[in-house]
C-alpha angles and dihedrals in degrees: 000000000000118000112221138186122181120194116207086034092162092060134089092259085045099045089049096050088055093046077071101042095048085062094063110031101161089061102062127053099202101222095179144001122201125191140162119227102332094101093165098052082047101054093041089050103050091038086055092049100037094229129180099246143358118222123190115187089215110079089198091066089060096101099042087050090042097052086047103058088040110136086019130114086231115103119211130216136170147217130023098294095060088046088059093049091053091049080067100057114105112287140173091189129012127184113216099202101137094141107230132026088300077084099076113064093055088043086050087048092053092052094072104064093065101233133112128308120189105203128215095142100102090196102065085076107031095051093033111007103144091044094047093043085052104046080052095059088037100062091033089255117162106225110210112191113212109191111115091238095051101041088056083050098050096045078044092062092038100132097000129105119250086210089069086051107128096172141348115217117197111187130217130204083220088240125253091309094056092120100023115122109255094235090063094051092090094063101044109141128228097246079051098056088040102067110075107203097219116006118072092225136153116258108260089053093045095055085044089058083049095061092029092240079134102054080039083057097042091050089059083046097061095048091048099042095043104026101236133148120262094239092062103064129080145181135198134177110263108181101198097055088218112126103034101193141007125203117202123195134199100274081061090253116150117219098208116200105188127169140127125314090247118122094217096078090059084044093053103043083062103044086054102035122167094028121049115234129193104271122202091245128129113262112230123244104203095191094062088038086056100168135040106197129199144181141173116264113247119236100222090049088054117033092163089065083073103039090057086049080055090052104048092042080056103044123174118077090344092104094054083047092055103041085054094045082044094057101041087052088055097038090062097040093057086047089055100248096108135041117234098253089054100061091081094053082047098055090036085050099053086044104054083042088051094053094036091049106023110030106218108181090073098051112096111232123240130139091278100050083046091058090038093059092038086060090041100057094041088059088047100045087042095058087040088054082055096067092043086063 
């Protein structure tokens, strides 16, 4: 029996990965169960699972959770310093999917015990990626990726040497404003941004697919998780969010990995890894499918495309620097304070301040300086919002 613990249980990573695990029961042993604010997902989850321990991030939700698991083996705990501490109970497999840089630190603490993370939280790599990657190698951890794009990197790479990589091609859907005239982007409302036309995600991902900070994340991530450099990967708008990543290698061959848009096979491949299982996903009829269509992204439609190829040309702490600057931006265009198309020259903004004023290639990374810079740029990008206003 595999012991499992997924962090950011009550999201749409989390509720899929225990979709899985739900159908086969007798195989997993749930060690813990970490949510935000959705104390009652949480309760009826872990309750349905019999897991060790409950976690939920809002302290304000300890009573609730408390009240709910009352009578149950199930123990409940509460805010961010209880969810690391759970990340370092015993664990065969554990999924990072904590949306946000509050990711980072459980999935840290996993790491130690030298098993196997499964990672969804973007931001592990994009604000630490050669320290992760490290700890990882340090303490004999396996490292999974779970985006759609990198696992079909990494089965595509399955046998063949990286050193025969030529280029790495992530694909985007291109979001809900894919076919929007640029001239009404401006004006995109929030209840717009938030309706992906293909993928089932949670809001603030699926803004960030609208404005493509999620396809800006996932390029940093290849070149973190693969090491590769930065000029070798690509990306390009696939519509039909079919085939979610292409490998090509230097006798010009491309290594293709297509299937549904439907979070569970990445998931699974994961969770199963190194065998492959049945997974409950749609299998593709090509013929009724008829076309794949592609495009190149443009450049004034995605202005985040540019700023990760900033980042990564950078390197050091600015992508800490750019996840925090990321989520503030968001954070004030949901709450109204800011229009779609101003949440890039925010983040660009709060990136050339922070190289101008704080001098970031010369600072070492370690956690700390990661959680330094992350402060930092939410203060930054908080007083540049201001003068949008």
């Amino acid at each position: 029996m595999k012991t499992v613990s997924v962090f950011g249980a009550t999201g749409s990573i989390g509720q899929n990965t225990l979709d899985l695990i739900k159908r086969d029961p007798q195989a997993y042993d749930v060690v813990a169960l970490t949510g935000g604010s959705n104390v009652t997902q949480l309760a009826a989850d872990a309750i349905a699972l019999n897991a060790d321990v409950a976690v939920i991030d809002d302290p304000d939700c300890y009573a609730e959770l408390q009240n709910l698991l009352s009578g149950t083996n199930v123990e409940a705990a509460s805010g961010s310093a209880a969810i690391v501490e759970a990340a370092k109970r015993p664990c065969d497999w554990t999924m990072s999917a904590i949306v946000g840089a509050a990711g980072l630190a459980p999935g840290w603490a996993a790491l130690e015990q030298g098993k196997t993370l499964a990672l969804a939280n973007k931001e592990s790599l994009v604000t630490a990626g050669p320290i992760l990657m490290d700890h990882a190698n340090q303490h004999g951890a396996t490292v999974l990726p779970v985006d759609s794009e990198h696992s079909a990197v990494f089965q595509a790479l399955i046998g063949e040497d990286i050193a025969a990589v030529e280029r790495i091609i992530i694909t985007a859907s291109g979001g809900a404003f894919r076919d929007w005239p640029l001239e009404d982007l401006p004006n995109a409302s929030l209840a717009e941004a938030s309706n992906h036309p293909n993928w089932d995600m949670g809001q603030r991902i699926t803004i960030d697919s609208a404005s493509m900070f999620n396809k800006a994340m996932e390029l940093i991530e290849t070149k973190e998780f693969f090491g590769v450099r930065p000029d070798q990967i690509e990306t390009i708008i696939h519509p039909e969010s079919l085939i979610h990543a292409l490998v090509g290698f230097a006798d010009g061959a491309l290594m293709a990995h297509v299937g549904p848009h439907d979070m569970r096979h990445a998931i699974g491949f994961a969770l199963n890894w190194p065998v492959r299982k049945d997974l409950p996903v749609q299998r593709l009829d090509l013929a009724a499918i008829g076309s794949l269509n592609f495009k190149a992204p443009e450049a004034a439609r995605y202005p985040a495309l540019q700023i990760a190829r900033d980042v990564m040309d950078e390197g050091g702490l600015m992508g800490a620097a750019f996840t925090a600057a990321k989520e503030q931006a968001l954070d004030s265009f949901i709450a109204g304070d800011i229009g779609f198309m101003d949440m890039a020259p925010v983040v660009a903004k709060t990136l050339d301040t922070m190289t101008s004023r704080d001098g970031l290639k010369n600072v070492k990374m370690t956690l700390d300086t990661v959680n330094e810079i992350d402060q930092l740029a939410r203060v930054r990008a908080i007083e540049i919002t201001k003068t949008l206003r």
